[in-house]
PAZAPA-4460 file (N, C-alpha, C; in steps of 0.05 Angstrom, whole numbers, plus 32768, in hexadecimal, padded with zeros to 4 digits):
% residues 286
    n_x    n_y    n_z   ca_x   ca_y   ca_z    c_x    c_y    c_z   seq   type   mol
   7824   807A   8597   782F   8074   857D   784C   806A   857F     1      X     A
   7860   8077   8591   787C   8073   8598   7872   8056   85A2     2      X     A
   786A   8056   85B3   7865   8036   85B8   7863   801F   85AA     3      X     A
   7856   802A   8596   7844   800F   8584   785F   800F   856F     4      X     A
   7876   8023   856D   788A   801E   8556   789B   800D   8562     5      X     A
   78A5   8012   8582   78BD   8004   858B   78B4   7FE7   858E     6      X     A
   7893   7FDF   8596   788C   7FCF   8593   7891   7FB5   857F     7      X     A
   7885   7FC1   8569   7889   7FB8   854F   78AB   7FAE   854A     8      X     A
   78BF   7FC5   8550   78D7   7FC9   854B   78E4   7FB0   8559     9      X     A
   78E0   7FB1   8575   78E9   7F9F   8582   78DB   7F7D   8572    10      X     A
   78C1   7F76   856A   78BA   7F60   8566   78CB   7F58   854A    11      X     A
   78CF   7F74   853C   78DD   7F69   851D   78F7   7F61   8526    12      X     A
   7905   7F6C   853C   791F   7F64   8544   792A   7F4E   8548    13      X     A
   7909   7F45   8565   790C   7F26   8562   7908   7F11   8554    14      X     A
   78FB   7F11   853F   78F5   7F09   8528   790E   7F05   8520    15      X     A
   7923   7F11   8515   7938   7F14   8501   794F   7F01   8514    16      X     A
   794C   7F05   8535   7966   7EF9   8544   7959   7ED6   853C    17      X     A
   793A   7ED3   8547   7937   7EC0   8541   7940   7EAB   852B    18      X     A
   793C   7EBC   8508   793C   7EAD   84FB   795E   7EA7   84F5    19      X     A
   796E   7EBF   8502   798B   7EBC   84FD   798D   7EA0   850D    20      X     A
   7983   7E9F   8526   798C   7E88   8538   7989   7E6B   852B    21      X     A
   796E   7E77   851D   795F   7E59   8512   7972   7E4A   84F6    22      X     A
   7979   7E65   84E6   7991   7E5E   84CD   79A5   7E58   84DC    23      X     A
   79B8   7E66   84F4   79CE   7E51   84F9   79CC   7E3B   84FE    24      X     A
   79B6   7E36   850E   79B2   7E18   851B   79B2   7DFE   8508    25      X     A
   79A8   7E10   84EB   79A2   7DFB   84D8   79C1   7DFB   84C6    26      X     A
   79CA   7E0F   84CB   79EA   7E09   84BE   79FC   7DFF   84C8    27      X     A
   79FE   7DFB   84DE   7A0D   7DF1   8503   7A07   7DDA   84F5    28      X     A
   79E7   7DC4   84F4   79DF   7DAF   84F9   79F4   7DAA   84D7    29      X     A
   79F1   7DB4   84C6   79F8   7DAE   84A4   7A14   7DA5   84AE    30      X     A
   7A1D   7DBB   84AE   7A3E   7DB7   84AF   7A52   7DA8   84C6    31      X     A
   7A3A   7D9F   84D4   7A46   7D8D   84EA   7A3A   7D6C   84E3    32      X     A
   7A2A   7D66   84D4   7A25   7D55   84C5   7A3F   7D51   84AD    33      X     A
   7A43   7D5B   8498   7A5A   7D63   848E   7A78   7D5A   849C    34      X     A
   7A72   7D69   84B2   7A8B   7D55   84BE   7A8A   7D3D   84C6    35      X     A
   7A71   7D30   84C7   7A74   7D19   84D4   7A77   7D03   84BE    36      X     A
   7A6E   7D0B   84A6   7A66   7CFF   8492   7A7E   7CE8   8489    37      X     A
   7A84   7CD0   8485   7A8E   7CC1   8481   7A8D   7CB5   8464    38      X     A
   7AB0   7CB8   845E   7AB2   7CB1   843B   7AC6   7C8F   8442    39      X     A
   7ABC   7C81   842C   7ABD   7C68   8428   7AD3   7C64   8409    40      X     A
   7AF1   7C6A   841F   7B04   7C6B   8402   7B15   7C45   8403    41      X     A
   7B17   7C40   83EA   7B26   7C2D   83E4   7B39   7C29   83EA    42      X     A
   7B42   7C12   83F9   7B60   7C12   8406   7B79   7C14   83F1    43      X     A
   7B88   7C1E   83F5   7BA1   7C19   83DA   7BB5   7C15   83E4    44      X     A
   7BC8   7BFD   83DF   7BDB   7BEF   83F8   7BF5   7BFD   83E6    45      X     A
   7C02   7C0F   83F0   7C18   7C26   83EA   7C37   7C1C   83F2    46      X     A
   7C41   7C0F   83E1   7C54   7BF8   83F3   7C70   7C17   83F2    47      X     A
   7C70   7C1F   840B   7C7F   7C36   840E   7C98   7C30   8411    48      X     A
   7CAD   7C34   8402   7CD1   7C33   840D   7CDB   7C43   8411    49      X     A
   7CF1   7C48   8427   7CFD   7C65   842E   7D1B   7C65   8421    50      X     A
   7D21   7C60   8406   7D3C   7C5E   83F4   7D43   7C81   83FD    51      X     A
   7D57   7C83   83F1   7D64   7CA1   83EF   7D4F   7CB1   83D7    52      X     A
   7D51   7C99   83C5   7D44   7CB2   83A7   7D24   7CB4   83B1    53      X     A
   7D1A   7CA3   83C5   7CFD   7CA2   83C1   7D04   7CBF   83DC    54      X     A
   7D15   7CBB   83EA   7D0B   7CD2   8409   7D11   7CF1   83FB    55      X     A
   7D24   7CEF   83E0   7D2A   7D0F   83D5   7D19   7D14   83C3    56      X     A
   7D06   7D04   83BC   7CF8   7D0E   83B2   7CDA   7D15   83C3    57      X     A
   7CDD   7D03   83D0   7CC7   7D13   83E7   7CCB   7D2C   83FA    58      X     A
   7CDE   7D32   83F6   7CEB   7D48   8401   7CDD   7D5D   83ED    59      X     A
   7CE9   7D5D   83D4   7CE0   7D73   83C3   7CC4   7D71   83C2    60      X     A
   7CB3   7D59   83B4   7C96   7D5E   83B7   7C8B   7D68   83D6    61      X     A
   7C94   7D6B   83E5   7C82   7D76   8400   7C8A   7D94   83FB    62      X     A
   7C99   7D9D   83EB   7C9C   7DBE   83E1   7C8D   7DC5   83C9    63      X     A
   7C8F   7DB8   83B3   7C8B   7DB7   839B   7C6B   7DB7   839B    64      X     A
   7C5F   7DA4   83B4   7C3C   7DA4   83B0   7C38   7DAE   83C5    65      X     A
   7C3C   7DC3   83CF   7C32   7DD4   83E2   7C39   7DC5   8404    66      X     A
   7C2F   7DB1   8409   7C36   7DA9   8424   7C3B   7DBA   8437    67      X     A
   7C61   7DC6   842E   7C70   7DD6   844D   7C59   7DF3   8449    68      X     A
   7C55   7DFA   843E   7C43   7E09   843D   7C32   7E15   844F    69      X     A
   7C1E   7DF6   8456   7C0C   7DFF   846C   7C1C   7DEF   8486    70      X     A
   7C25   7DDB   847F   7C2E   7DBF   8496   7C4B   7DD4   849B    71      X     A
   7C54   7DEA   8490   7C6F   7DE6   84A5   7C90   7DD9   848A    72      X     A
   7CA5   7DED   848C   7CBB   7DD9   847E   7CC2   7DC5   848A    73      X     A
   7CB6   7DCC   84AF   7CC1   7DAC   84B9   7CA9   7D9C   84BA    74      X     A
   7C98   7D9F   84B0   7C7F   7D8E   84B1   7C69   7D97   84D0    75      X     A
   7C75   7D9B   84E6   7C68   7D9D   84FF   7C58   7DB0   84FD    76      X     A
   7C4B   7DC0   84E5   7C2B   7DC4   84E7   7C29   7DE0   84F4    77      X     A
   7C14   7DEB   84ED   7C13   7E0D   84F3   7BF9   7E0F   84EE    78      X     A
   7BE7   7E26   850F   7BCD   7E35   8503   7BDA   7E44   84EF    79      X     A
   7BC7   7E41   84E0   7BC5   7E64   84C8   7BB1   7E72   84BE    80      X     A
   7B9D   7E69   84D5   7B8B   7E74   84E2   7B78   7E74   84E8    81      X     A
   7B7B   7E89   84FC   7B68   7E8C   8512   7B5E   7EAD   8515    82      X     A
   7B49   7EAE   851E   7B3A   7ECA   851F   7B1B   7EC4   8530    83      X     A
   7B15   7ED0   853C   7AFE   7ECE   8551   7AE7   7ED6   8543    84      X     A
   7AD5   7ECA   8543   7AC1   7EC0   8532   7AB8   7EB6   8524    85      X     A
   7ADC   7EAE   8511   7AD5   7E9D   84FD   7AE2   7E7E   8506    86      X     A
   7AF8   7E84   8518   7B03   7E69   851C   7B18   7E5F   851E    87      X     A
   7B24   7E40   8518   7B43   7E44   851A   7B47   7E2A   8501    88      X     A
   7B56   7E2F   84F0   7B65   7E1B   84DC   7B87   7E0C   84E0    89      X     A
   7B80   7DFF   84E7   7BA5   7DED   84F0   7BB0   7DD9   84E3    90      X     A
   7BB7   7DE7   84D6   7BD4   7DCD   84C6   7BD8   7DB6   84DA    91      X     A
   7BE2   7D9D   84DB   7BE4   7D8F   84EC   7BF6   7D86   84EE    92      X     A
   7C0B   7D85   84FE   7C1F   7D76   84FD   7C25   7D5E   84FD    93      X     A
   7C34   7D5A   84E1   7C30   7D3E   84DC   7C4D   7D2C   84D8    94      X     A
   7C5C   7D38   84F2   7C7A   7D2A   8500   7C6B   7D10   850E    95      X     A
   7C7B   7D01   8518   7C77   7CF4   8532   7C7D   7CF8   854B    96      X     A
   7C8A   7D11   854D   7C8C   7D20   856B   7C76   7D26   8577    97      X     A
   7C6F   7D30   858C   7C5C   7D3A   859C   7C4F   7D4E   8598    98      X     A
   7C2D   7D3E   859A   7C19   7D5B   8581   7C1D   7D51   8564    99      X     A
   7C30   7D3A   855C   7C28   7D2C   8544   7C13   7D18   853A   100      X     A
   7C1E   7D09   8520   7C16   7D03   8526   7C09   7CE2   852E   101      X     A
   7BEE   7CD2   8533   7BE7   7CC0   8549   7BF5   7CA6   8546   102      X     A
   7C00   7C97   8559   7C06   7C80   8553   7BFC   7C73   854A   103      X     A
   7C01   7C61   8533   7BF2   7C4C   8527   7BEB   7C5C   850E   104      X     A
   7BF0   7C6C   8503   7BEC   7C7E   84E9   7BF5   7C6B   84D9   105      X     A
   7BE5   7C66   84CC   7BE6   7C51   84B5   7BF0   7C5E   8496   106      X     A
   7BFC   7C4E   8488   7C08   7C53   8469   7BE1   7C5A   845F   107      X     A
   7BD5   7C4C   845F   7BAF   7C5B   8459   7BAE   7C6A   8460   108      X     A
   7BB1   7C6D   847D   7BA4   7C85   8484   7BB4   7CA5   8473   109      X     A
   7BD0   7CA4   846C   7BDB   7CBE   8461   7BD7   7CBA   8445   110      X     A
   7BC9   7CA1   843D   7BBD   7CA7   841A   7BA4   7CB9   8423   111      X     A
   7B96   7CAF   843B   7B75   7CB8   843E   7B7D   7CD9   8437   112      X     A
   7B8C   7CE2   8452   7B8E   7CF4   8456   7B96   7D03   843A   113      X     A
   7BA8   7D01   842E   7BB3   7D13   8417   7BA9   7D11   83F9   114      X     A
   7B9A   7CF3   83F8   7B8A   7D00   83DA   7B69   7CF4   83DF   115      X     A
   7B65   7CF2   83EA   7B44   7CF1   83F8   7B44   7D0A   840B   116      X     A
   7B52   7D17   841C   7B4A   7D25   842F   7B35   7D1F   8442   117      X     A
   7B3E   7D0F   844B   7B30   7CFE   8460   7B3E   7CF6   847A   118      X     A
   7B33   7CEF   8498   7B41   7CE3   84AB   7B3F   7CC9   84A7   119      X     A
   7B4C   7CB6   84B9   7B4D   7C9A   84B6   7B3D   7C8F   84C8   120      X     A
   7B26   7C9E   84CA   7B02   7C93   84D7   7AF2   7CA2   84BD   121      X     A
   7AFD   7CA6   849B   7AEA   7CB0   848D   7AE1   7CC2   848E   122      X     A
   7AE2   7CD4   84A3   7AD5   7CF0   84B3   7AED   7D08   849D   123      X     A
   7AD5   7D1B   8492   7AED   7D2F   848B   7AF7   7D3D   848C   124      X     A
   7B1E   7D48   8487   7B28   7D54   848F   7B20   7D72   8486   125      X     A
   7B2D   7D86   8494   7B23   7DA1   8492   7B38   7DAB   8489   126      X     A
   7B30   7DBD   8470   7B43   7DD1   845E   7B5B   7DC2   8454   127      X     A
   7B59   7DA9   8455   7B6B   7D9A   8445   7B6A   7D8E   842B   128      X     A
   7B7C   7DA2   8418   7B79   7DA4   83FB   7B79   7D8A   83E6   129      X     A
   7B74   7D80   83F2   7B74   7D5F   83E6   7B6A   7D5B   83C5   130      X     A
   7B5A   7D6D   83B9   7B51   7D6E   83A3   7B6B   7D76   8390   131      X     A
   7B82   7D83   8399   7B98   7D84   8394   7BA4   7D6F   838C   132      X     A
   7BA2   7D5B   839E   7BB9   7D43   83A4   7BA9   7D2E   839E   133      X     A
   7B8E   7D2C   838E   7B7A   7D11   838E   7B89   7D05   8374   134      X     A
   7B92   7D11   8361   7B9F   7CF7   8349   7BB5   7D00   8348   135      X     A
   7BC4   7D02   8365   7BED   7CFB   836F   7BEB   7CE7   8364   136      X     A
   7C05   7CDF   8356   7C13   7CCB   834C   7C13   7CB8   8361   137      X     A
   7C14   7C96   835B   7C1C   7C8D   8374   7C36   7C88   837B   138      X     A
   7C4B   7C98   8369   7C66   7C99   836F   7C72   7CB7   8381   139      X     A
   7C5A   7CCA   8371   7C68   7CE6   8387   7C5A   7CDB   839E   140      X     A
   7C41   7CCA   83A6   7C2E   7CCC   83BE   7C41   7CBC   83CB   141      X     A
   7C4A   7CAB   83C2   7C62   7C9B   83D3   7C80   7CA7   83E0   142      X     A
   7C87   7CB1   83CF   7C9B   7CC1   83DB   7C94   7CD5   83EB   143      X     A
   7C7B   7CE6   83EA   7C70   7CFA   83FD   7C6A   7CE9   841C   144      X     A
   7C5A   7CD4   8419   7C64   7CC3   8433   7C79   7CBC   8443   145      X     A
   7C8A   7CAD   842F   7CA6   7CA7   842F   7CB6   7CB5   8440   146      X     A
   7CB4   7CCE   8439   7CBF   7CE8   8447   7CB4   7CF7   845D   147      X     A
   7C9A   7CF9   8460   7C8C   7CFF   8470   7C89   7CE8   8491   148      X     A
   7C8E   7CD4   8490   7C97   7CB8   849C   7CAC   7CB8   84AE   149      X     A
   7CC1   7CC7   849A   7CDB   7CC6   84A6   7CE9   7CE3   84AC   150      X     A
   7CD8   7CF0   84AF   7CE1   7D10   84B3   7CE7   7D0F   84D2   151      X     A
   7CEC   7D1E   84DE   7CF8   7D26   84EF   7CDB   7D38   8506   152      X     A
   7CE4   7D22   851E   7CCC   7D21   8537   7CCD   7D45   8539   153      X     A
   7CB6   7D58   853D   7CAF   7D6E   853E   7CA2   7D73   8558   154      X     A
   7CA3   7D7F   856E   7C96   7D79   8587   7C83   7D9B   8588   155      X     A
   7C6D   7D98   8576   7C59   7DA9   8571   7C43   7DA3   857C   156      X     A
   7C2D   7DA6   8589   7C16   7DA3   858F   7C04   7DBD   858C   157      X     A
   7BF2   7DB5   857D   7BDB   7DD1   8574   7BBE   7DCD   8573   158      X     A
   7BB0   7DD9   857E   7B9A   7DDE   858A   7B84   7DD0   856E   159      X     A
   7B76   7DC5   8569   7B66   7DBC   8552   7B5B   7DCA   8549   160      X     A
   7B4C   7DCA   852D   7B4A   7DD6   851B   7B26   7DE3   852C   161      X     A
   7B1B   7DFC   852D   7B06   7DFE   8534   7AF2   7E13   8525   162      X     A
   7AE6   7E07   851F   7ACD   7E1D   850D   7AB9   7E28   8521   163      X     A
   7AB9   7E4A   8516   7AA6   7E55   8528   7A96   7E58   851C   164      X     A
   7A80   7E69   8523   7A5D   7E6F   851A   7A71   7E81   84F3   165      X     A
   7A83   7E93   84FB   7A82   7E9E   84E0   7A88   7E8A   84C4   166      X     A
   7AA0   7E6E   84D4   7A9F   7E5B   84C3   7A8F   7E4F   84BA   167      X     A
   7A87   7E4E   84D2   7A63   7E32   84CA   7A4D   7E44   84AD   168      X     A
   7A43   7E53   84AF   7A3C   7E73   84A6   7A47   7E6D   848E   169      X     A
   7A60   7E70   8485   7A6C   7E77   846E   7A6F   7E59   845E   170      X     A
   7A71   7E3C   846B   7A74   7E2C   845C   7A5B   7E25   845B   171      X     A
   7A48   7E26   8470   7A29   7E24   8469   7A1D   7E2F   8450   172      X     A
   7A25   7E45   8441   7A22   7E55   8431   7A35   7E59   840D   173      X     A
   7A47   7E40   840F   7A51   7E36   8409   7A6E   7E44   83FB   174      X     A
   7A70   7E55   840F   7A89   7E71   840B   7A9F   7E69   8417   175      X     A
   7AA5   7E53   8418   7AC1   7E53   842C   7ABC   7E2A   8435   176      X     A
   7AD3   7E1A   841C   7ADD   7E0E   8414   7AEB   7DFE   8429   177      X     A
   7AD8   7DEC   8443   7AE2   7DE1   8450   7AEE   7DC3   844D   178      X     A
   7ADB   7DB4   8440   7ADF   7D95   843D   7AE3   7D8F   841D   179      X     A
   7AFA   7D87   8411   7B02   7D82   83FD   7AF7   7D68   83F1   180      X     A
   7AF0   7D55   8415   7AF1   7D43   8404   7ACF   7D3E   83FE   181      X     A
   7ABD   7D4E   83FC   7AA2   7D52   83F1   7AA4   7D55   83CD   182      X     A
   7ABF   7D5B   83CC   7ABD   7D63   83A5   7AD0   7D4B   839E   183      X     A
   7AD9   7D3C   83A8   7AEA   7D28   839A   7AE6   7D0F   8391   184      X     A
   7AE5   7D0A   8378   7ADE   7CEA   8376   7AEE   7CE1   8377   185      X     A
   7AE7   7CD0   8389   7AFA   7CB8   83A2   7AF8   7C9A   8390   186      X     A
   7AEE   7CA1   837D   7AF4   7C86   836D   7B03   7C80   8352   187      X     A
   7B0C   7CA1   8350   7B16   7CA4   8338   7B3B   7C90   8344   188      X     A
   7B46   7C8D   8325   7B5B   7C7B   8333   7B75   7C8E   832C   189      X     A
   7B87   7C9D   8333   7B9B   7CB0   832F   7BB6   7C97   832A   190      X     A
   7BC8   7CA8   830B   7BD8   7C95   8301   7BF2   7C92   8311   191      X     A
   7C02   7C74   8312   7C10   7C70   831F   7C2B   7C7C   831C   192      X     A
   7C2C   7C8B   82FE   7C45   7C94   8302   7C43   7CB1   82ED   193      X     A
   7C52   7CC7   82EA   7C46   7CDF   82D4   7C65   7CE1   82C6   194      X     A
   7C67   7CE0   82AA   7C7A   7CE7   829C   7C88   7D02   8299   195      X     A
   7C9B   7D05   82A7   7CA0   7D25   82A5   7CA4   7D2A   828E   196      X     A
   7CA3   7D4B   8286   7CAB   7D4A   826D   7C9D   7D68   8267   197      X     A
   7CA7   7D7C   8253   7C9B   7D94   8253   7C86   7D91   8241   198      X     A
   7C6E   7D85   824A   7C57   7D7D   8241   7C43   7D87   824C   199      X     A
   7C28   7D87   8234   7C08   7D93   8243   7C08   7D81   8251   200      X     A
   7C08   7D63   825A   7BFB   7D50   8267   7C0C   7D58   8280   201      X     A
   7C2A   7D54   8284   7C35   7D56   829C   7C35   7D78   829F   202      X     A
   7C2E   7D8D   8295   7C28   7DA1   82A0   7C0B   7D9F   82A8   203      X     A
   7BF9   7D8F   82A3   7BDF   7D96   82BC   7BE2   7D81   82CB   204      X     A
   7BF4   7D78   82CE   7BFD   7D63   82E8   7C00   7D71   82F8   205      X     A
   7C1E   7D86   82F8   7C26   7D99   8306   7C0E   7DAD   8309   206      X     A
   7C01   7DB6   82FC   7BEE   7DCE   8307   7BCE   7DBE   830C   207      X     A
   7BD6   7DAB   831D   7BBC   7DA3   8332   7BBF   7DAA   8351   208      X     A
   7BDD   7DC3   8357   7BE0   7DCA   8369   7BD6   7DE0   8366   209      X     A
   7BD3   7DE7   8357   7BC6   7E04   834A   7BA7   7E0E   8347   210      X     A
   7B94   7DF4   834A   7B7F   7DF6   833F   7B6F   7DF7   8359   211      X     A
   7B78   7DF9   8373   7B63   7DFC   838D   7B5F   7E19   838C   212      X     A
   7B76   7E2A   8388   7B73   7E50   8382   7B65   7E53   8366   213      X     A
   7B77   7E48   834B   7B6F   7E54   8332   7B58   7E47   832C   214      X     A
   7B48   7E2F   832F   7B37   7E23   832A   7B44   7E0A   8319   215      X     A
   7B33   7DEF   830F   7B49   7DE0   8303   7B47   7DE6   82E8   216      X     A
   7B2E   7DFF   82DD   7B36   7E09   82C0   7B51   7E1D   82C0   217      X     A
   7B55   7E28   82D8   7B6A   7E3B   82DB   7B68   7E56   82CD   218      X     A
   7B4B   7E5A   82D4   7B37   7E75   82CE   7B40   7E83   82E7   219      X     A
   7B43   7E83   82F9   7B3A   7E8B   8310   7B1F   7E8F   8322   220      X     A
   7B2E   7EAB   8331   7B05   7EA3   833F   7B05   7ECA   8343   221      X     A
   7AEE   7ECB   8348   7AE6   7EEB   8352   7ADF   7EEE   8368   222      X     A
   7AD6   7F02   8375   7ACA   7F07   8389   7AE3   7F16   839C   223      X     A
   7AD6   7F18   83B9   7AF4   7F1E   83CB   7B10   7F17   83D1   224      X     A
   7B0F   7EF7   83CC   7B2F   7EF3   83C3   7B30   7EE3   83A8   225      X     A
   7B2F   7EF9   8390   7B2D   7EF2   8378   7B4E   7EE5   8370   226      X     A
   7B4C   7ED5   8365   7B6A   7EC3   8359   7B66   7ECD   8341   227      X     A
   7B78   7ECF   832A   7B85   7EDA   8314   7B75   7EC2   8301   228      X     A
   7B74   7EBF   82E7   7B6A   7EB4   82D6   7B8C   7EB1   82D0   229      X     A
   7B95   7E90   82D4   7BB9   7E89   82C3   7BAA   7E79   82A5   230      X     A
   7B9B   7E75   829B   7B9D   7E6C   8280   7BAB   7E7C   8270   231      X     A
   7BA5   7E73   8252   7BB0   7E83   823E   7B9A   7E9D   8237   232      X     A
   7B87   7EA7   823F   7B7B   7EB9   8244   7B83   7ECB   825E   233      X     A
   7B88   7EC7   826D   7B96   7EDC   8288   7BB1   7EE3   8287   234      X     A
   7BBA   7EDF   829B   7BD2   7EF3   829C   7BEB   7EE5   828D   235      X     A
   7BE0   7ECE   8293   7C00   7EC0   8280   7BFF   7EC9   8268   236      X     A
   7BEE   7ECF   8259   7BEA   7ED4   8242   7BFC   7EF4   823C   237      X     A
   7C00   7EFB   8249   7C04   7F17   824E   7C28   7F1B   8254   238      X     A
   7C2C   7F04   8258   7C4B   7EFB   8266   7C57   7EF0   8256   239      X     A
   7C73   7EF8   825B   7C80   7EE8   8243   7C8B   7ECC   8257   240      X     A
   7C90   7EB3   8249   7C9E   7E9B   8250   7CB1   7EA1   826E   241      X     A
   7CC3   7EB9   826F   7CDD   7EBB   8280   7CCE   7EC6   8293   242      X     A
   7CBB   7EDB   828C   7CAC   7EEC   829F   7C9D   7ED9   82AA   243      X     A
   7C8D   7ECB   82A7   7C7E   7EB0   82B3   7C8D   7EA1   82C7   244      X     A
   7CA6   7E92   82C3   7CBF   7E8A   82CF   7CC6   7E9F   82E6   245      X     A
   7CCC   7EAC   82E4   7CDC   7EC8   82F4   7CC7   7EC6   8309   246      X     A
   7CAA   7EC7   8309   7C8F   7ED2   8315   7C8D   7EBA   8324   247      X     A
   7C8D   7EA0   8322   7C85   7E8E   8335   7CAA   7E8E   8342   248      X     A
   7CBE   7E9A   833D   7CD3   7E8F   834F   7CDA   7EA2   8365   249      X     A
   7CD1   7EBA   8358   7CD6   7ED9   8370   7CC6   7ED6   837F   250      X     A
   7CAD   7ED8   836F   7C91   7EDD   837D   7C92   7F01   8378   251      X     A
   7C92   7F01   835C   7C91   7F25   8357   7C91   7F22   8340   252      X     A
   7C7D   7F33   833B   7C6B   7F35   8319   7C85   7F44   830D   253      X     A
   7C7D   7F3C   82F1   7C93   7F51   82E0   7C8C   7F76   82E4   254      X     A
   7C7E   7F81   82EC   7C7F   7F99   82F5   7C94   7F9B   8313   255      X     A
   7C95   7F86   831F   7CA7   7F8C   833B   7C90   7F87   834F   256      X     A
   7C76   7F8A   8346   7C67   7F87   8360   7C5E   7F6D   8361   257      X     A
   7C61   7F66   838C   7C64   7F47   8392   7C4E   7F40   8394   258      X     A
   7C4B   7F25   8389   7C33   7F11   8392   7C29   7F13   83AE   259      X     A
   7C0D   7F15   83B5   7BFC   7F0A   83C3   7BF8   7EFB   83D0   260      X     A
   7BF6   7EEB   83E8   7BEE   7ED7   83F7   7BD5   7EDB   83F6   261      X     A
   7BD1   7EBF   83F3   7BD9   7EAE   83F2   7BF1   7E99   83DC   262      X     A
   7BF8   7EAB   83CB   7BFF   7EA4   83B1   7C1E   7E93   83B4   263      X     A
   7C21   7E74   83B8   7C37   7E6B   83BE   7C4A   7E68   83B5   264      X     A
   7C59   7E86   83B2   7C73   7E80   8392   7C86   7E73   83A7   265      X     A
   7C81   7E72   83BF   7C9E   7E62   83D1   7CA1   7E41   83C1   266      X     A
   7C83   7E34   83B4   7C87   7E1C   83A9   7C8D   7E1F   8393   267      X     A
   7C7E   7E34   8388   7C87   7E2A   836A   7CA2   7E30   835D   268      X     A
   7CB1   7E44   8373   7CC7   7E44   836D   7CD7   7E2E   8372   269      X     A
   7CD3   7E1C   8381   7CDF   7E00   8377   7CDC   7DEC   836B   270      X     A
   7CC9   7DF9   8351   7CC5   7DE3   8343   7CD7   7DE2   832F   271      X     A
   7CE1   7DCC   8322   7CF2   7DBD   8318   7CEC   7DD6   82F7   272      X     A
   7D09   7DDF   82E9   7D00   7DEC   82D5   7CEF   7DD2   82BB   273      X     A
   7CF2   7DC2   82BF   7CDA   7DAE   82A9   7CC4   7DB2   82C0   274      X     A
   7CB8   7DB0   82D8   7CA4   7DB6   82DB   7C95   7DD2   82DB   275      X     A
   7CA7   7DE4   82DC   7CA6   7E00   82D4   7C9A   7E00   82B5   276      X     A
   7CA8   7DF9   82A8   7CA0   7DF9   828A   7C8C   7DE6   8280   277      X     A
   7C83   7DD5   8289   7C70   7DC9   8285   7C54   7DD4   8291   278      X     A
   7C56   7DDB   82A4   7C3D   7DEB   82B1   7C37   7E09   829D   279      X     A
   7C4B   7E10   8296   7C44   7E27   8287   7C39   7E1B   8263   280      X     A
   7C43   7E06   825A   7C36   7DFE   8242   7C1F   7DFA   824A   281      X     A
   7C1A   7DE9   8263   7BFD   7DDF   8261   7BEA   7DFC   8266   282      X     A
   7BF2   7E01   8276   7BE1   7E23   8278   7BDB   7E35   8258   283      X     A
   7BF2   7E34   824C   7BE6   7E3F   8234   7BD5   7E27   8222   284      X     A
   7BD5   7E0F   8225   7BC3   7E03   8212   7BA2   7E02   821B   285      X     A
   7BA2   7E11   8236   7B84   7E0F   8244   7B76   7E2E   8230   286      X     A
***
């Protein structure tokens, strides 16, 4: 009888490694298709100048829209992570020093890259928030070039971005938000210039940096790394105007206790007080 259980026990075992083997294989084959997958974006000829007002202002937008963030204040790029099983994520350095980046980087290719999220073979990039940056102005997208062009050589070299079985697994399953540029319509046309101004329109300008964590209703999300609901139903609602202000510049709730990381008050505390106040009208008119 002991026999005939371990028997059994052992065949249900292999059964289960089997069909595990057989689901990764088929998620391996998905998500490596996925990467190969080639998007067909419209050229847009970006006539880039490096003036003083166009390079300070690209200065601030590479703070203001997250950029130094993941890329680094000097741009030369940083894992932010890596963990054994699941894999490795790398900012890239995008100096012209060594480990930057390739010669021949074309004015296209850093539109591809930053509001398509794409490489300049169509192939797409990984964990790069591009749904963020898909209707950039073509005056901040110019100056974010502009500046990015003429920054200062960074002599970084970092190991490429590598997905393991837990990645493959988790974006197979559609838990973990690799290719941006699968959700973006690449044909929508983003305006050439945005009116500042403490307005709903130029406050959801400004909070399309906002909408890869809060969602772009700016509900949030649930689950294990649940984001806060910022409409006028969540916590802003709850905040007064100064308290709102105070919270994206400390990075510390009006009780004293500090924000969360991922939560990037290092940007939003440089945002301009009209972009401050405009992000917060538009948030209460949602």
């Amino acid at each position: 009888m002991l026999k005939k259980i371990l028997k059994w026990t052992a065949r249900t075992l292999l059964l289960i490694v089997l069909l595990a083997l057989g689901y990764y294989t088929k998620a391996y084959i998905s998500v490596q298709g996925r990467l190969k997958k080639t998007y067909a974006i419209k050229p847009l000829n970006l006539n880039i100048t490096s003036d003083s007002a166009t390079i300070a202002l690209g200065k601030r937008l590479i703070t203001t829209k997250g950029c130094t963030d993941c890329h680094g204040k000097d741009l030369g790029g940083q894992t932010f992570f890596e963990q054994k099983g699941m894999g490795r994520l790398v900012a890239r350095n995008l100096t012209r020093g060594k480990g930057g980046i390739r010669e021949g980087f074309t004015t296209e290719d850093w539109v591809k890259a930053i509001r398509n999220g794409v490489q300049h073979d169509g192939t797409p990039l990984i964990f790069m928030p591009s749904g963020d940056y898909n209707q950039l102005s073509d005056t901040d997208l110019r100056a974010i070039i502009a500046y990015c062009q003429q920054a200062p050589p960074v002599n970084r070299v970092h190991e490429p971005c590598d997905l393991g079985p837990g990645a493959i697994v988790l974006t197979d399953l559609g838990q973990l938000d690799l290719f941006q540029a699968e959700k973006i319509d690449h044909n929508l046309t983003p305006p050439l210039a945005v009116k500042e101004g403490v307005t709903v329109d130029f406050g959801k300008y400004v909070a399309q940096v906002c909408s890869h964590c809060h969602q772009p209703n700016m509900k949030g999300t649930t689950g294990d790394h649940a984001t806060p609901d910022i409409s006028s139903t969540g916590i802003s609602s709850k905040w007064t105007d100064e308290q709102f202000f105070r919270t994206l510049r400390t990075g510390k709730r009006p009780d004293g206790t500090a924000l969360k990381a991922p939560m990037p008050w290092q940007m939003t505390a440089a945002f301009s007080d009209t972009e401050m106040r405009a992000l917060r009208t538009y948030l209460k008119s949602i």
